[in-house]
N, C-alpha and C positions, 0 to 999 in steps of 0.2 A: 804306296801306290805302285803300281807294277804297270809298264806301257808296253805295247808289241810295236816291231814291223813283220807285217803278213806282205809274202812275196809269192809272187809263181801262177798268182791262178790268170788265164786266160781264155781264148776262142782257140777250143781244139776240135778236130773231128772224131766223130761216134768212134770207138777204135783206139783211138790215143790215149797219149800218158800225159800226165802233171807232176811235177814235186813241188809242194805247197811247204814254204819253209817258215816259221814265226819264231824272231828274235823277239827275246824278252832285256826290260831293261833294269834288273833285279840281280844281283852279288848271291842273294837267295833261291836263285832258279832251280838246285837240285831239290829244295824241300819241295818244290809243288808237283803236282799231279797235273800232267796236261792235256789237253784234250782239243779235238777239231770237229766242232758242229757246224751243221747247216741250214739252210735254209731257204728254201724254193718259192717262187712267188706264191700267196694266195695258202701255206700251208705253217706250220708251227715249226718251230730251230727242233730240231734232232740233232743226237747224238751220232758222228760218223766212227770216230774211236777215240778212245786215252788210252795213257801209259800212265804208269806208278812211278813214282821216283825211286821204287826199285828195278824199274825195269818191263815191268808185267802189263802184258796188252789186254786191251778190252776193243772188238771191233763188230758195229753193227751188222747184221745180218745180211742185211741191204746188200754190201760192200766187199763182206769176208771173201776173200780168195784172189780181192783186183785191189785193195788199199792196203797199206802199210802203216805203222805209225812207228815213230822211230825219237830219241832224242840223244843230245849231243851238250853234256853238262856242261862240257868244257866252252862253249860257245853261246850258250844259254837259249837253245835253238830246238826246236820242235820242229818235226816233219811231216809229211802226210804225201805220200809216194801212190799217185793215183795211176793204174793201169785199166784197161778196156774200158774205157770210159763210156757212158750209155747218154745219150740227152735226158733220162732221168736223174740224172747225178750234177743235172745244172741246177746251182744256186751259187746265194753268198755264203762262204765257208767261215767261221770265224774262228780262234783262237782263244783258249782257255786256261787260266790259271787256276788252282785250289789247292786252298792248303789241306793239311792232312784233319784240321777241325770242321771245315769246310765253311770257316768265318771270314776265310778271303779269300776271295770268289772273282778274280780279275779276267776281262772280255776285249778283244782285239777288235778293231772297227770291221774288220771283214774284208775277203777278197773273192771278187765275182768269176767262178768257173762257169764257162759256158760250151755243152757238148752239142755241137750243129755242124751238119753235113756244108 
């Protein structure tokens, strides 16, 4: 069983930035594929990006050009670096773990961004 702490998200204005950071509690953190979805009221979790545990990004369309995703093996730490923040980019964000079988499939409780003027 793999636990997070999800840190960073808060009340920013339209315009701003975030860095969302999720520490894993796992010795195994480089095997997994991480990822940060979301989820907005009243709509289904989306995918906002992963990374490979080699390295290799995958970033929603929605997103591409204002988010980041980044990780830091040595720290067991996942990132998600939010620029131009839009009020449609307000949800609960959550935190993802997957192995390379995709038989363990571990989910952070979530951390609520909220873009308002």
């Amino acid at each position: 069983q793999v636990q997070f702490v999800e840190s960073g998200g808060g009340l920013v204005q339209p315009g701003g930035s975030l860095r969302l950071s999720c520490a894993a509690s796992t010795s195994s953190f480089s095997i997994y594929a991480m990822g940060w979805y979301r989820q907005a009221p009243g709509k289904q979790r989306e995918l906002v990006a992963d990374i490979t545990t080699g390295g290799s990004t995958n970033i929603a369309d929605s997103v591409k050009g204002r988010f980041t995703i980044s990780r830091d093996n040595a720290k067991n730490t996942v990132y998600l670096q939010m620029n131009s923040l839009e009020p449609e980019d307000t949800a609960v964000y959550y935190c993802n773990a997957k192995s390379l079988s995709g038989i363990l499939n571990y989910w952070g409780k979530g951390t609520l961004v909220t873009v308002s003027p």
